[in-house]
C-alpha positions as CSV (number, residue, x, y, z in Angstrom):
1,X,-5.0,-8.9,-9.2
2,X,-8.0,-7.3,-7.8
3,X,-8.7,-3.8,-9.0
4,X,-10.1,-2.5,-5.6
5,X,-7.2,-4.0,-3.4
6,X,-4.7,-2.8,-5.8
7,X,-6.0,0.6,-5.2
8,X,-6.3,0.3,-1.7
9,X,-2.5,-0.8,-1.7
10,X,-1.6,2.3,-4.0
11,X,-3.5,4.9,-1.5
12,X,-1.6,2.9,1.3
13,X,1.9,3.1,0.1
14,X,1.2,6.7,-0.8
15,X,0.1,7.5,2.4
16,X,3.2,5.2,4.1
17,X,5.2,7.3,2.1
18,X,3.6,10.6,3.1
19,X,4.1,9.6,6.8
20,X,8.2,9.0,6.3
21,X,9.7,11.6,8.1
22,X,12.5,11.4,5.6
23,X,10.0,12.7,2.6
24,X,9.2,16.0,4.1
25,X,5.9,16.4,5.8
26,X,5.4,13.8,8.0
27,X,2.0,13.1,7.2
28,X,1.2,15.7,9.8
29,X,-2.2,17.3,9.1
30,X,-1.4,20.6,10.1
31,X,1.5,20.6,8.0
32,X,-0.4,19.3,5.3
33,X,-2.6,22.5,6.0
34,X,-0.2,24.7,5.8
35,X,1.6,23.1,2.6
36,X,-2.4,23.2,0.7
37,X,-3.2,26.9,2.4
38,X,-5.9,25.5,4.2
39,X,-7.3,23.2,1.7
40,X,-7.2,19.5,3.1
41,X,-8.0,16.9,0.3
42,X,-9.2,14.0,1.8
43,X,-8.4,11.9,-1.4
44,X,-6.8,11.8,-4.6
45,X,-7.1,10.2,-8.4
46,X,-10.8,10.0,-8.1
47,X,-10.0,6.9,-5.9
48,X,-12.7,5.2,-4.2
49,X,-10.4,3.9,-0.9
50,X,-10.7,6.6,1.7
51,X,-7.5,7.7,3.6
52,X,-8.8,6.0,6.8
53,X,-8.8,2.4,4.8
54,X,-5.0,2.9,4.8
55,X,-4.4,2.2,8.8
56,X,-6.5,-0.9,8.0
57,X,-4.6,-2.1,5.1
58,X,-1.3,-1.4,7.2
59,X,-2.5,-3.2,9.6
60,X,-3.8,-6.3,7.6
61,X,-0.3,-6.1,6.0
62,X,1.5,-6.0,9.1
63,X,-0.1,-8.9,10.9
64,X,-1.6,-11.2,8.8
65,X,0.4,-11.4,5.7
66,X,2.8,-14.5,5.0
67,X,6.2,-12.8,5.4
68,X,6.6,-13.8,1.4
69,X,3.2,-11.5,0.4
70,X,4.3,-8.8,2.7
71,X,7.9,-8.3,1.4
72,X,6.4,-9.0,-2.6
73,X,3.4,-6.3,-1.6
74,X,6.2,-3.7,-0.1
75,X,8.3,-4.3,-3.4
76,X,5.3,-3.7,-6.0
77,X,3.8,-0.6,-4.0
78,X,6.2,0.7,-1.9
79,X,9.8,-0.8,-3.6
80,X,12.1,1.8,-5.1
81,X,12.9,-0.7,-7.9
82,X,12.5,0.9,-11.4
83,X,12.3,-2.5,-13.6
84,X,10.2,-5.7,-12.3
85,X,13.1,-7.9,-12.9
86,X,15.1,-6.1,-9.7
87,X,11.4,-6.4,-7.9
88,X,11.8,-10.1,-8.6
89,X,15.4,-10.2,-7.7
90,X,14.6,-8.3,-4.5
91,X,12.2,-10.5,-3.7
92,X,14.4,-13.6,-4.3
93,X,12.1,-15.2,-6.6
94,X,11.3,-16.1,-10.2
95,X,8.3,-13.8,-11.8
96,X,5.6,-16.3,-12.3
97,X,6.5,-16.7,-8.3
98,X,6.4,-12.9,-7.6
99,X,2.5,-12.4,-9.1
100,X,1.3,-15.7,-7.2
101,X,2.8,-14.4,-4.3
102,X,1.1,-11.2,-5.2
103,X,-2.1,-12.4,-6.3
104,X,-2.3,-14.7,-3.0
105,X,-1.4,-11.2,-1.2
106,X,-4.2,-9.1,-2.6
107,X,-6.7,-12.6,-1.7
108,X,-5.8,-12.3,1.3
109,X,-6.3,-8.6,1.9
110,X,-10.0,-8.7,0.5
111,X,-10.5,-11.8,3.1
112,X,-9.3,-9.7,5.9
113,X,-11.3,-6.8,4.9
114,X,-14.5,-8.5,4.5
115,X,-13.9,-9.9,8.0
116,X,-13.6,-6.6,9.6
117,X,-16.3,-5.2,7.3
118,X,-19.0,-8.2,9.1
């Protein structure tokens, strides 16, 4: 796996979950305000992927994933699976399957973002 994409896919489900109206705030910013008292933290963990990176990554995810990587990418960061086995049962595949699938995933992330970064 690559470190940086795997961070930028951590900060991304994180912030796909924040925006799930069925977790609370919304992902509103004003809400997020008033839930901080004013303090807006921009990011978390000492991570270097800023918050903005996460409408890119959704994006790259969204449109130009192999429907394989997306669903194994939305299992490992955004899955509610608690032991890898279900991941890999969810996924409908065998774990040396699930990480290549993965592996090709984060590959083809960092392509994407190099592409949009030129």
């Amino acid at each position: 796996m690559i470190t940086y994409i795997d961070e930028a896919l951590e900060r991304w489900a994180d912030e796909r979950g924040a925006n799930d109206p069925a977790l609370g705030l919304g992902g509103n910013v004003i809400a997020s305000l008033m839930a901080s008292q004013g303090v807006l933290i921009r990011g978390a963990r000492g991570s270097r992927v800023l918050l903005d990176r996460s409408a890119e990554i959704e994006w790259i995810v969204d449109k130009h994933l192999a429907p394989e990587q997306r669903q194994v990418v939305i299992e490992q960061y955004c899955g509610h699976s608690t032991s890898p086995s279900q991941k890999w049962a969810a996924c409908g595949c065998s774990r040396a399957q699930y990480y290549r699938r993965l592996s090709q995933a984060h590959k083809a992330i960092q392509l994407q973002l190099l592409k949009r970064a030129a």
